[in-house]
C-alpha positions as CSV (number, residue, x, y, z in Angstrom):
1,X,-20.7,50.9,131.3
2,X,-21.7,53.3,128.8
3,X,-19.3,56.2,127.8
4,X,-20.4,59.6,129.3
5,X,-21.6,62.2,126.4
6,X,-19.7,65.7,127.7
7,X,-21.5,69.0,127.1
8,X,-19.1,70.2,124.5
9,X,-19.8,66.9,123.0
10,X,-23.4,67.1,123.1
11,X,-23.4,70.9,122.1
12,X,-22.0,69.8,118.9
13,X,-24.5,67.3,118.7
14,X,-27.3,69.5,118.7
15,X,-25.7,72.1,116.4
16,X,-25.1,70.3,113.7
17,X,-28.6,67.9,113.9
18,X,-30.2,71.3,114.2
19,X,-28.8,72.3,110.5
20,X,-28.5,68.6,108.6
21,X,-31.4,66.0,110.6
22,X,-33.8,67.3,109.5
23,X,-32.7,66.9,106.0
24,X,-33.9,63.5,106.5
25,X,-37.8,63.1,106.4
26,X,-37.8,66.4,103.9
27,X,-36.2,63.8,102.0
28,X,-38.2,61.2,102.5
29,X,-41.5,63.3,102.0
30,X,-40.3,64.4,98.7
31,X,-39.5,60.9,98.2
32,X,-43.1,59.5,98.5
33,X,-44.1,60.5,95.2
34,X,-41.7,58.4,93.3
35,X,-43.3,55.2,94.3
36,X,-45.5,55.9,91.3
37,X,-44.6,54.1,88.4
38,X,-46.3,56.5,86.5
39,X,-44.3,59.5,87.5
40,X,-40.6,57.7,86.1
41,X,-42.4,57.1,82.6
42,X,-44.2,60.4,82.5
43,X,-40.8,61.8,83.0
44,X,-38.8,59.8,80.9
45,X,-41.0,59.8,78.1
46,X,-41.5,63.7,78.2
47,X,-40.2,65.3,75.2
48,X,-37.6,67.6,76.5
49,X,-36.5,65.1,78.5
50,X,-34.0,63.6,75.7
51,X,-32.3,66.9,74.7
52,X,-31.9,68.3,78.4
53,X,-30.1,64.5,79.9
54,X,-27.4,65.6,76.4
55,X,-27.5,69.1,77.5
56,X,-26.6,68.0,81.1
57,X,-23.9,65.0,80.2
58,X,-22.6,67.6,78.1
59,X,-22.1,70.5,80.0
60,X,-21.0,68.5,83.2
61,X,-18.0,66.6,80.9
62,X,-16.6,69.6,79.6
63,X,-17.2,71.4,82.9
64,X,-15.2,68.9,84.6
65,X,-12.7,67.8,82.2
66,X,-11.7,71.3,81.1
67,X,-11.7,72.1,84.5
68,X,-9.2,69.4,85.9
69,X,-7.0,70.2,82.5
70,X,-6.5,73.4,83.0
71,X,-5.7,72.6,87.2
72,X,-3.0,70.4,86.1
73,X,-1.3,72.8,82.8
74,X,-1.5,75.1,86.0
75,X,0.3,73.3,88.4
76,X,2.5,71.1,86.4
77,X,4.1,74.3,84.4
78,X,4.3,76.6,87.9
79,X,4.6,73.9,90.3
80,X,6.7,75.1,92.9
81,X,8.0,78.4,92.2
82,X,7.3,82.0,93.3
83,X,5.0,82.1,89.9
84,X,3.1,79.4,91.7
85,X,2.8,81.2,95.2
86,X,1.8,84.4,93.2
87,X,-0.9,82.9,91.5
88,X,-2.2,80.7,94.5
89,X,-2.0,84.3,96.5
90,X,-4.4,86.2,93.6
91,X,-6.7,83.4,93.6
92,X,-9.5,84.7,96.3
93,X,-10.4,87.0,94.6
94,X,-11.4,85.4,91.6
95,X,-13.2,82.8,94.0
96,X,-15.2,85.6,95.6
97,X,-16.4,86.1,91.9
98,X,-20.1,84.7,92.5
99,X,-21.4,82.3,89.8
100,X,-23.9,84.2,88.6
101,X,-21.8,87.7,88.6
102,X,-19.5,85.7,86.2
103,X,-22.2,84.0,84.1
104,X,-23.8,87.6,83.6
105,X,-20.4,89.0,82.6
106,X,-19.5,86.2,80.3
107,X,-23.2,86.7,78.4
108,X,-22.3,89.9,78.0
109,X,-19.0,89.0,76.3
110,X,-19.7,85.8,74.1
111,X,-23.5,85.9,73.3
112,X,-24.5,86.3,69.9
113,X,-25.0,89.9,70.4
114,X,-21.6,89.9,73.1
115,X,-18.8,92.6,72.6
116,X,-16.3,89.4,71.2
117,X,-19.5,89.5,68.3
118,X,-19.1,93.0,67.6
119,X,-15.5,93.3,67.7
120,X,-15.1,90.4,65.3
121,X,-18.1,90.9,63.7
122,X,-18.8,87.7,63.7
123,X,-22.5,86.3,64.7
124,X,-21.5,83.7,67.5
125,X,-24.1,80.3,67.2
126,X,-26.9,79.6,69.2
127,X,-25.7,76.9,71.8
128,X,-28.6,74.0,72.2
129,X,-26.3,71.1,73.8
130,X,-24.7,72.9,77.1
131,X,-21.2,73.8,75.7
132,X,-21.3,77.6,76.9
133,X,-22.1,76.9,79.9
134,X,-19.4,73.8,80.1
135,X,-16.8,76.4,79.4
136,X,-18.1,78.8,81.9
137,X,-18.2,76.3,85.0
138,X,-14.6,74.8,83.5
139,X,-13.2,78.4,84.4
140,X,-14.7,79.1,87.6
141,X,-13.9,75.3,88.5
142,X,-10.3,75.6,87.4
143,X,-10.4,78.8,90.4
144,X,-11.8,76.1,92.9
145,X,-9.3,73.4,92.2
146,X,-6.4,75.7,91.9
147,X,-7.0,76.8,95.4
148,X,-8.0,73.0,96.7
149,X,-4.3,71.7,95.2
150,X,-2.9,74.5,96.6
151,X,-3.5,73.3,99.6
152,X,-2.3,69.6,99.0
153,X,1.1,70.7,97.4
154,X,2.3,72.2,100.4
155,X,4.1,68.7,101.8
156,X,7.9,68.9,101.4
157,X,8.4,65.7,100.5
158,X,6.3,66.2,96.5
159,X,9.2,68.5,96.3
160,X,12.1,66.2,97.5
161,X,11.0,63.9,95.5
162,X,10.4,66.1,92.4
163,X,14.0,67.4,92.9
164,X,15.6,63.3,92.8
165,X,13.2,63.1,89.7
166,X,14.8,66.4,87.8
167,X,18.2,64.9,88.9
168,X,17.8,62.1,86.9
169,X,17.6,63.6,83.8
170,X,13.9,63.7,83.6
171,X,12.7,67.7,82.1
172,X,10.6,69.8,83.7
173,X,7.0,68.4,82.3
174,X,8.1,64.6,82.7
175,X,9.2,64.6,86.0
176,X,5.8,66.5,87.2
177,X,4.0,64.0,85.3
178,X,5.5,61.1,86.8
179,X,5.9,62.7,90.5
180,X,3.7,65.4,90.8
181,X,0.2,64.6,89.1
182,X,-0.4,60.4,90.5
183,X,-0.3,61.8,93.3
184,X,-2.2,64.9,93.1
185,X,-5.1,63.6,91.4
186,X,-6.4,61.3,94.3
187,X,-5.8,63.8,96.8
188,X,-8.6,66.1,94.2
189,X,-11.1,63.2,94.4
190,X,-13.6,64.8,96.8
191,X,-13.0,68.1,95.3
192,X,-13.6,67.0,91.7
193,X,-16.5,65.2,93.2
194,X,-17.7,68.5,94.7
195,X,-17.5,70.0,90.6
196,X,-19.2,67.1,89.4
197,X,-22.4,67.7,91.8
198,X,-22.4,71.6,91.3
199,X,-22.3,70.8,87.6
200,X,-25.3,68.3,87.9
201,X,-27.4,70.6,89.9
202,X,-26.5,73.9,89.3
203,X,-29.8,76.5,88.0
204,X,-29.0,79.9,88.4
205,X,-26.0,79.6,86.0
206,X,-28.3,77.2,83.9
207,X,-30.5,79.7,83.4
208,X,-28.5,82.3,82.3
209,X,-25.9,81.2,80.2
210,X,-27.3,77.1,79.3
211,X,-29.9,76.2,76.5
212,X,-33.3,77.2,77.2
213,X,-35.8,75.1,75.2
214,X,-35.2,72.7,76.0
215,X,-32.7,73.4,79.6
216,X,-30.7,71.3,81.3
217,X,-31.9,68.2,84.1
218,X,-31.3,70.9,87.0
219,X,-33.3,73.4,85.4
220,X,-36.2,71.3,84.0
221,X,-36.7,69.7,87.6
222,X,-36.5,73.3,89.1
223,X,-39.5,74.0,86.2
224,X,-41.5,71.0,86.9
225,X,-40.9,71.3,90.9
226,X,-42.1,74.8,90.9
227,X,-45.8,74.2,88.5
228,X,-48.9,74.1,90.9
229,X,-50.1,70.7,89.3
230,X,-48.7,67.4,91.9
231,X,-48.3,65.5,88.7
232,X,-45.6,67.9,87.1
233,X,-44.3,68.3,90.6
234,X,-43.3,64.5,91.4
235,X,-41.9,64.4,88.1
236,X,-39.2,67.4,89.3
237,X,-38.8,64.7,92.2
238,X,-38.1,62.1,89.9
239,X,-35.6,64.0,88.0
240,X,-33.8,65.6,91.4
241,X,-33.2,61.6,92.2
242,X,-31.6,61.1,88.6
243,X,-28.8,63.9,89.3
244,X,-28.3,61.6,92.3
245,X,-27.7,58.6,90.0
246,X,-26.1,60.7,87.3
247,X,-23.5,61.9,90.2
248,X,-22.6,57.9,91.5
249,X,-21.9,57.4,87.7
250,X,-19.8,60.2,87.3
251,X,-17.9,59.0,90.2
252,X,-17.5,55.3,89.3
253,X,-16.7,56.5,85.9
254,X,-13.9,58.6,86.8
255,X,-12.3,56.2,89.6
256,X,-12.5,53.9,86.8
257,X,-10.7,55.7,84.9
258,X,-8.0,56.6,87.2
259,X,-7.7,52.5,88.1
260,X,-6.7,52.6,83.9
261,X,-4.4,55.6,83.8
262,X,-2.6,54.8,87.4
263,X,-0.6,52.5,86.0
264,X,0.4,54.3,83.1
265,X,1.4,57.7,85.2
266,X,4.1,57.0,87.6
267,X,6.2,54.5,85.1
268,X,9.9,55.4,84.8
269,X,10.6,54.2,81.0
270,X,14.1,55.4,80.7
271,X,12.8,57.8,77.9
272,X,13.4,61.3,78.8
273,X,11.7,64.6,77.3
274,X,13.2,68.4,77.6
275,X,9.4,69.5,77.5
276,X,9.0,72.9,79.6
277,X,5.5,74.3,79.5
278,X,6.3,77.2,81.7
279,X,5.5,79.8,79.6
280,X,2.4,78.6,78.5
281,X,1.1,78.1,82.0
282,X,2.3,81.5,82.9
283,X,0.2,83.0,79.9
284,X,-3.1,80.6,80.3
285,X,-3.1,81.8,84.4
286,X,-2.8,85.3,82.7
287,X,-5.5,84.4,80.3
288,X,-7.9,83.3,83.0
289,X,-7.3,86.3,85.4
290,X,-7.7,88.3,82.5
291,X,-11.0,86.7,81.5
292,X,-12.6,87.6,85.5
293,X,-11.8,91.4,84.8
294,X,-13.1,91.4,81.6
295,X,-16.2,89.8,82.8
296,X,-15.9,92.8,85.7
297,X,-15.4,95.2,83.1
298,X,-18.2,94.5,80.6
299,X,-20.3,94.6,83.7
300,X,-19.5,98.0,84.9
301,X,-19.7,99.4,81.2
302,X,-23.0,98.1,80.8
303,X,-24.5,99.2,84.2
304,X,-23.3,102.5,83.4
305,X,-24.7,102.6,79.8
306,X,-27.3,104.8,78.6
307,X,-27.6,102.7,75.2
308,X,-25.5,100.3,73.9
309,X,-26.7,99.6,70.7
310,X,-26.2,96.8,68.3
311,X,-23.1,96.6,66.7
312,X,-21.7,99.6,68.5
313,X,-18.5,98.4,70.8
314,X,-19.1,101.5,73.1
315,X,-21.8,103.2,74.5
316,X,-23.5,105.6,73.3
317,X,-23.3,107.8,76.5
318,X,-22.7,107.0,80.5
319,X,-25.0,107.8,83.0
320,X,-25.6,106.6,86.7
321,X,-29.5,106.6,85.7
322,X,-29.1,102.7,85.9
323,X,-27.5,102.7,89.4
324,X,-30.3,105.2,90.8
325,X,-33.2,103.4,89.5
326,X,-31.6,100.2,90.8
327,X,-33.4,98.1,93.8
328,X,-31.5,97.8,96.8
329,X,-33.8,96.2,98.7
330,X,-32.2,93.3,97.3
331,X,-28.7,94.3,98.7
332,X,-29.9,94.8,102.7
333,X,-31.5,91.3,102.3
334,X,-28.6,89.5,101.0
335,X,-26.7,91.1,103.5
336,X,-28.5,90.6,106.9
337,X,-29.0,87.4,105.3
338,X,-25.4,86.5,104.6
339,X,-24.1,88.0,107.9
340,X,-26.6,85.6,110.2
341,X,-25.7,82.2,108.4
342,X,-21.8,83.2,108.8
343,X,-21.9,84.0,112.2
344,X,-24.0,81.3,113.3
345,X,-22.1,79.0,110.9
346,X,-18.6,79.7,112.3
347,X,-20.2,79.1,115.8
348,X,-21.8,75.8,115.3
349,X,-18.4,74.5,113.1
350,X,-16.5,75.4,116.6
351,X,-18.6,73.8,118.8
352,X,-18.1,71.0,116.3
353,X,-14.5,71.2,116.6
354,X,-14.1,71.4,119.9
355,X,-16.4,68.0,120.7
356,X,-16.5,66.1,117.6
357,X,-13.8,63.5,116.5
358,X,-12.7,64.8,113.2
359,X,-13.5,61.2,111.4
360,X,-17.0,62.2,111.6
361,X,-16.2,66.0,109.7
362,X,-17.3,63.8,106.5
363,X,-20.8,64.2,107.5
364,X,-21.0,68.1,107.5
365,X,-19.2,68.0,104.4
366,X,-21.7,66.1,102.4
367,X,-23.5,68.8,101.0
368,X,-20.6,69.7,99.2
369,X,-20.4,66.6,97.4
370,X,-24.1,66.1,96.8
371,X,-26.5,68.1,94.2
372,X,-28.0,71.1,95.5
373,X,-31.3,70.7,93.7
374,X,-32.7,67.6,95.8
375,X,-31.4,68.7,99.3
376,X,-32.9,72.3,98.6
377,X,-36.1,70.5,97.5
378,X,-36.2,68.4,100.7
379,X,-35.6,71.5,102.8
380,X,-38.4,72.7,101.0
381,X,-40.9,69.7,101.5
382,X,-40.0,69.6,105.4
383,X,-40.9,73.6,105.7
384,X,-44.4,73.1,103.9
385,X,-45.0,70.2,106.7
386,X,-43.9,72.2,109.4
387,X,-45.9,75.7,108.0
388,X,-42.4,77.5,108.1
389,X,-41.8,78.3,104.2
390,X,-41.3,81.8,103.5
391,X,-40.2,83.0,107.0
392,X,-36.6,84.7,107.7
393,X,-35.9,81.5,110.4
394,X,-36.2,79.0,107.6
395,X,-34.0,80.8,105.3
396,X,-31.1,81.2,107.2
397,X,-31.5,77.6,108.5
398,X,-31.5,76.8,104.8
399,X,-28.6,78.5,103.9
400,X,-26.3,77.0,107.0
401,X,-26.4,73.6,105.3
402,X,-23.9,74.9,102.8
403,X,-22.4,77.5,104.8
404,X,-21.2,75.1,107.2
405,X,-19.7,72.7,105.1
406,X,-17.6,75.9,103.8
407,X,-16.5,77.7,107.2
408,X,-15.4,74.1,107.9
409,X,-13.1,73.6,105.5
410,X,-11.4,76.9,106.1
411,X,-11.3,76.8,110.2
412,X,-10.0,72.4,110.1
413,X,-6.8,73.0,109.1
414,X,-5.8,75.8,111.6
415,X,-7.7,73.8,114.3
416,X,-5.6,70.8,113.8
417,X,-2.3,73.0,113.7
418,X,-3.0,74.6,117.3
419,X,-0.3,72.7,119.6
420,X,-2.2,70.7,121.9
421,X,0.2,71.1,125.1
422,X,-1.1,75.1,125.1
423,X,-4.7,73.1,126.4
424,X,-3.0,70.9,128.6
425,X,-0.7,73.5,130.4
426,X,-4.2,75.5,130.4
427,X,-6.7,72.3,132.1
428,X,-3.5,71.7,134.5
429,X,-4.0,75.2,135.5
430,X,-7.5,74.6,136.4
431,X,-9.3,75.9,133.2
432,X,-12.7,74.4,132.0
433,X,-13.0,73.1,128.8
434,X,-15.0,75.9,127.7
435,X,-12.8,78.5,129.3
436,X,-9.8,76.9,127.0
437,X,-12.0,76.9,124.0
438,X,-12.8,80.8,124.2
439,X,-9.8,82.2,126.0
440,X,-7.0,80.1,124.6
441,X,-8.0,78.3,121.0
442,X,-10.3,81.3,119.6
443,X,-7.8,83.9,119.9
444,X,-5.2,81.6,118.4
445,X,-7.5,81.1,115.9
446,X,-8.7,84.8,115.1
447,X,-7.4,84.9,111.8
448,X,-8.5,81.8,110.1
449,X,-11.9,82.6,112.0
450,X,-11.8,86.0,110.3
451,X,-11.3,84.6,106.6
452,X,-14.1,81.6,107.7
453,X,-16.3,84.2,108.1
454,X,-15.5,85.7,104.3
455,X,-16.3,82.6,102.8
456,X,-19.0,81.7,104.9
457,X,-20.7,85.3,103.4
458,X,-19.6,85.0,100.3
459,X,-21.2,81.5,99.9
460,X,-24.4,82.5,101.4
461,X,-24.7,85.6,99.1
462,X,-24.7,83.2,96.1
463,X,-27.3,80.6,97.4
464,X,-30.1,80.7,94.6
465,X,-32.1,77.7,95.4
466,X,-32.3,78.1,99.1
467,X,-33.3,81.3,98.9
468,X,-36.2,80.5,96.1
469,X,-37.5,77.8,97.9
470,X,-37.2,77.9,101.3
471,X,-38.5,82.3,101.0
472,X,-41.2,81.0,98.4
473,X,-40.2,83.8,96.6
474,X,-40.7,86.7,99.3
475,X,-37.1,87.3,100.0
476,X,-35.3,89.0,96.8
477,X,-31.5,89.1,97.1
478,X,-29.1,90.2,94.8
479,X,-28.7,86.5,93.3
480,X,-32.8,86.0,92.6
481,X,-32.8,89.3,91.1
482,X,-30.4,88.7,88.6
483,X,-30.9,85.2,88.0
484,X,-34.9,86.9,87.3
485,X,-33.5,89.9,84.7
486,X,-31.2,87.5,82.7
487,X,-34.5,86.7,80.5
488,X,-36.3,89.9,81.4
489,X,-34.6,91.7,78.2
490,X,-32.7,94.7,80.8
491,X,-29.3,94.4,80.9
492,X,-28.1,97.2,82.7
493,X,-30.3,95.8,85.5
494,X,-28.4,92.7,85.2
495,X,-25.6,94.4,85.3
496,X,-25.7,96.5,88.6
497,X,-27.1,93.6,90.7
498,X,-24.8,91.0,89.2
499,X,-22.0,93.8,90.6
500,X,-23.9,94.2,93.9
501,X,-23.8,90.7,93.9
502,X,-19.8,91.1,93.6
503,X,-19.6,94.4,95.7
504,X,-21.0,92.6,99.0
505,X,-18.3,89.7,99.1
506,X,-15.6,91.8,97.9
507,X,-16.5,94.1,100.9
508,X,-16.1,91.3,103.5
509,X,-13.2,89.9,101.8
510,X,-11.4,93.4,102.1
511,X,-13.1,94.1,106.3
512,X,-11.9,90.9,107.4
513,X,-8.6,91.5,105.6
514,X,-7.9,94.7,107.3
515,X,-9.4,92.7,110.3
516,X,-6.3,90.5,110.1
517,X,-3.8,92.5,109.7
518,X,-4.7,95.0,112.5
519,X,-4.7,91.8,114.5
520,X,-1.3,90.5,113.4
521,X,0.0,94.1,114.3
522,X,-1.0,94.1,117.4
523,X,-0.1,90.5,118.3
524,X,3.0,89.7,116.8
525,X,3.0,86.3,117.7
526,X,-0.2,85.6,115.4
527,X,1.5,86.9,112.0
């Protein structure tokens, strides 16, 4: 006798096939193409094709390596301490720093003509090979996996056992690196695979801060994908399936390496070191907060600049001429747009959480570990079938396939906290299901459901590809609009929608914070 599907079940079903099923034969029609021969050697044997695949291996290992570094100087120098929990707690708000807010700020600072080139006087080199933007996606990384290892170093027994470790003799850097780090790293697999995929496929950043002539993969796939001629378009296709195969060897590559190193880690020679790196931790986490408000800075100076000539390091005069000839028309889209994937985002993850097993939470979280350039170009491929491109249905639906995987992530681990014997006492009461799931577990869960709806609109606001494709170019938000003035040769444009772009997450951020602590004052028992 088959198992009978319940309605929460089935509701959860539906929700999330709605968002990620139909992924499936966008995929496969953008996959027709590549049957051609003809399209992998056109491709291959295209002339920029060479220098962007060194541009793209480049960029992704120093994005990824310097990321991870600076993760574990971070946590093996602060690693537990109120240092640690002070850092951790400052940490949102560098991760509601959108990409492209960041990558404007930092053009502003370290290009050739940047304010670190007129202060030193120094003309800063053209960067062909991707290292500019490496560094820039290390730092924003580092942010990502800062937070994600907070959240795995919060097990008493790392610190029991760090404390046996210290008693041994062992200093403070040696007993982290034989205690803390084996078993930190596998515990950042996913996350680092996550990195590894953003890296691969990201374009808006690309464009901004990587090599333009010629770009990276991401970007030249984007450019090929986006020409009216099928030819140049299947070779985009072809490219988009590389990233795919460039991501499985990043993977196998790095859980190679770790099969190497494991060994090597957690091995108790007798030798002791003194080594204390705590005050070089403490200064790099000063050095990387101070880098976001300089990047916040250098944007404000230069929206508010009249002229700001080369090699002056001020402006020649402030007005708010930029900020009134500004479009905002790009701000009210971003915003209804933002505010409908969150909401319907946080709705379908509960419905998924309420009649899912969580073994099968993997599947909404693919998209996190997957490049963003072929899914968005599938997405794509199924609207043109369907005649939906460029309507305001299809872009939200586009966006929910990585706002899900987000709100997810924040609402699991309070879901799995909520004591289960508050649902029983509640069903033996003679409660539905769905009566326990609105008027017991979402009120329980009103905080974490307040800061899953932050993150849900601040990853929504800083979709680029979605937006391009799945709009056809008919919705502007504030991320296409400064993503389009980065080469447009206006930078106090730039510069007041890369802050609008920061303004409208920092906003939610702030709401929902209020939100929560008018609800912890008026409930005590949520605080």
């Amino acid at each position: 006798m088959k198992p009978k599907i319940s309605l929460s079940q089935g509701l959860a079903a539906l929700a999330a096939g709605l968002v990620f099923l139909p992924m499936l034969p966008g995929l496969a029609f953008m996959a027709i193409p590549l049957a051609n021969r003809g399209v992998w050697l056109h491709a291959l044997q295209d002339n920029q094709f060479p220098e962007a695949m060194l541009a793209t291996l480049v960029s992704v290992v120093i994005s990824v390596s310097g990321a991870l570094i600076l993760t574990l100087t971070v946590v093996c120098g602060l690693w537990p301490g109120p240092r640690w929990q002070g850092y951790v707690r400052r940490l949102p708000l560098l991760l509601a720093f959108p990409h492209v807010a960041f990558a404007s700020g930092l053009l502003f600072l370290f290009s050739e003509h940047g304010w670190l080139a007129r202060l030193l006087h120094l003309a800063f080199p053209v960067d062909n090979v991707g290292v500019g933007l490496g560094l820039m996606l290390a730092l924003k990384e580092a942010w990502f996996l800062l937070w994600f290892a907070g959240t795995q170093l919060s097990q008493n027994e790392l610190e029991q056992q760090l404390v046996v470790c210290r008693s041994l003799g062992y200093g403070p850097l040696h007993s982290r690196l034989l205690v803390v780090v084996p078993q930190l790293l596998p515990r950042l697999g996913w996350a680092l695979v996550a990195v590894i995929a953003y890296s691969l496929s990201v374009v808006d950043v690309s464009i901004i801060l990587g090599p333009g002539n010629p770009p990276t993969l991401a970007v030249l796939a984007w450019l090929w994908m986006s020409d009216y001629d099928p030819q140049q378009q299947a070779m985009g296709m072809a490219v988009s399936l590389m990233l795919l195969v460039l991501l499985a060897g990043f993977s196998v590559t790095g859980r190679l390496l770790w099969r190497g190193l494991r060994s090597h880690l957690a091995t108790f020679s007798g030798h002791r070191s003194g080594c204390d790196i705590r005050a070089f931790s403490t200064t790099l986490t000063v050095i990387l907060f101070a880098i976001g408000i300089a990047a916040m800075a250098i944007l404000i100076g230069w929206s508010l600049a009249e002229s700001w000539f080369y090699p002056a390091l001020l402006p020649d005069a402030f007005s708010f001429a930029g900020w009134q000839t500004a479009r905002y028309d790009t701000l009210l889209t971003a915003l209804w747009l933002a505010l409908a994937s969150c909401v319907l985002a946080t709705f379908c993850v509960l419905l998924w959480l309420e009649g899912c097993s969580r073994r099968f939470d993997v599947l909404l979280l693919l998209p996190l570990v997957l490049p963003a350039l072929p899914l968005a170009a599938g997405q794509y491929q199924l609207l043109l079938h369907i005649s939906q491109e460029a309507t305001w249905q299809a872009l939200v639906w586009s966006h929910l396939l990585w706002v899900i995987p987000y709100t997810l992530l924040v609402l699991r681990p309070a879901w799995l906290q909520l004591d289960p014997r508050h649902s029983v006492t509640a069903r033996t009461l003679g409660w539905s299901s769905w009566k326990v799931l609105w008027l017991l577990k979402v009120p329980l869960l009103l905080r974490p459901l307040l800061g899953a709806l932050a993150v849900g609109f601040s990853v929504s606001i800083a979709q680029y590809l979605p937006t391009l494709y799945a709009g056809a170019g008919r919705f502007a938000t504030v991320t296409t609009e400064a993503v389009a003035l980065s080469s447009g040769g206006d930078p106090q444009q730039l510069a007041v929608q890369a802050l609008l772009q920061i303004i409208l997450p920092a906003g939610m951020f702030i709401l929902t914070l209020q939100a929560a602590r008018l609800v912890g004052h008026y409930r005590q028992g949520l605080r």
